[in-house]
N, C-alpha and C positions, 0 to 999 in steps of 0.2 A: 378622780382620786380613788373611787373604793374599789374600780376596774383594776388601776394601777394596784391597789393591796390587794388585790386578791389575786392578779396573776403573783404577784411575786411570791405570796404564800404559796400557791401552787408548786412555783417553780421549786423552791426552798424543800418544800415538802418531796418531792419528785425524790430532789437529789439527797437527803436524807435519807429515803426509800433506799436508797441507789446504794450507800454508804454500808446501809445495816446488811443489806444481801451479800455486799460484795464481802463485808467482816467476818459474814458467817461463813461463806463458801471459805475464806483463808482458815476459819478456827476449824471448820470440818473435814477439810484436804491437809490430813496428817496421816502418815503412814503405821503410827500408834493406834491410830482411831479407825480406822475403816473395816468397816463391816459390810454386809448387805443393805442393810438398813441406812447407813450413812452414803452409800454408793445411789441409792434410789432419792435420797432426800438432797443428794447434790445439785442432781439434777432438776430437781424441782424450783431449788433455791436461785439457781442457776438462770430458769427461765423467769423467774421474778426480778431478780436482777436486770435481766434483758429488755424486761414490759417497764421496769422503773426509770433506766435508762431511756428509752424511746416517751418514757412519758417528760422526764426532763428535759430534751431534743422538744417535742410540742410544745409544753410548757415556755420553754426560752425563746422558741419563734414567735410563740404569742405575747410575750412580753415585748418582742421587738417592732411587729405590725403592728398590736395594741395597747402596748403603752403609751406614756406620757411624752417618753423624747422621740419615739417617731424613728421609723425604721433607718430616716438617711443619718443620724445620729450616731446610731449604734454603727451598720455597716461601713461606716468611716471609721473608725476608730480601731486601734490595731489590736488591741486587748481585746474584742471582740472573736479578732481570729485566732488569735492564740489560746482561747477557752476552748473554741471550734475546734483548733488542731489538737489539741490534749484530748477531747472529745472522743474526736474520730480515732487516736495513735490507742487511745484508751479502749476504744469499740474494735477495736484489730485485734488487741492484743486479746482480746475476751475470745474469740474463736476459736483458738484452737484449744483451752479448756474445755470450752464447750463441748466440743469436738468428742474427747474425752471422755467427758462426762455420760453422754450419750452412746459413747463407747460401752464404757463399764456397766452401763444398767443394759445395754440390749445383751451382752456377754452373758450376766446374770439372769437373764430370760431365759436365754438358749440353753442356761444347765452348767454356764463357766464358772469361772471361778473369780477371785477376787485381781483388782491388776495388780502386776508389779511392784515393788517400793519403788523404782527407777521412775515408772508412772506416775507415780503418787506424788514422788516427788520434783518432776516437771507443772506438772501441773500445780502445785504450790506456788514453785520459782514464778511463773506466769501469774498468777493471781495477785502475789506479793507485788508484784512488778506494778500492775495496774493498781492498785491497794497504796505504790506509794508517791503513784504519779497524780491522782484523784485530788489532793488535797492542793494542787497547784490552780486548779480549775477557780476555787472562790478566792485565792490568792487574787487570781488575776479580778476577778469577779470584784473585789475590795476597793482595789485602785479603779476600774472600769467607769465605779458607781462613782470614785472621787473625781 
């Protein structure tokens, strides 16, 4: 029982993490706002994002071998994959901001300059995108657990 509360605290917690980086990466990819300093801290947030992600992916496998209903439980169940696929379509669409992201701070190493609005604002359209596929994932998460 306090295995079970604490992976799911973990998990919850994971994806909270997940939620608050991915908020800030969208409130700081405006083409108003970009500076040097927002260009370096993109990326930063960016990789937090990615470590909070992969820690909710551990977190939720471990809930599924070590929790209480037992992994043939969950893997039967179809809202299982449908969290999974939102997951993964969600961890695709992160790379090529990334991408970006990693762009615009090595540019700024080399002596460049700042990118694009066009830039700026793809990389928004992407973030938003996963920003508003996210909250589908404890949708399904809701019903799973009913």
């Amino acid at each position: 029982m306090t295995l079970e509360a604490l992976l799911a605290y973990a998990h919850i917690l994971a994806f909270l993490t997940m939620v608050v980086f991915l908020s800030s990466e969208a409130a700081l990819c405006r083409v108003e706002w970009l500076n040097e300093a927002v260009v370096r801290r993109l990326a930063r947030v960016d990789l937090v994002y990615g470590l909070s992600a992969g820690a909710v992916l551990l977190t939720g496998l471990a809930r599924i071998y070590f929790g209480a209903k037992g992994s043939g439980w969950y893997w039967s169940h179809p809202l299982l994959h449908l969290k999974l696929t939102l997951f993964v379509v969600i961890g695709l669409l992160s790379i090529r901001p990334t991408l970006m992201f990693l762009r615009w701070r090595r540019a700024l190493d080399a002596g460049g300059g700042l990118p694009d609005a066009g830039q700026v604002r793809r990389a928004r359209r992407m973030v938003m995108v996963q920003a508003h596929l996210l909250p589908l994932i404890p949708l399904a998460a809701v019903f799973l657990a009913r």
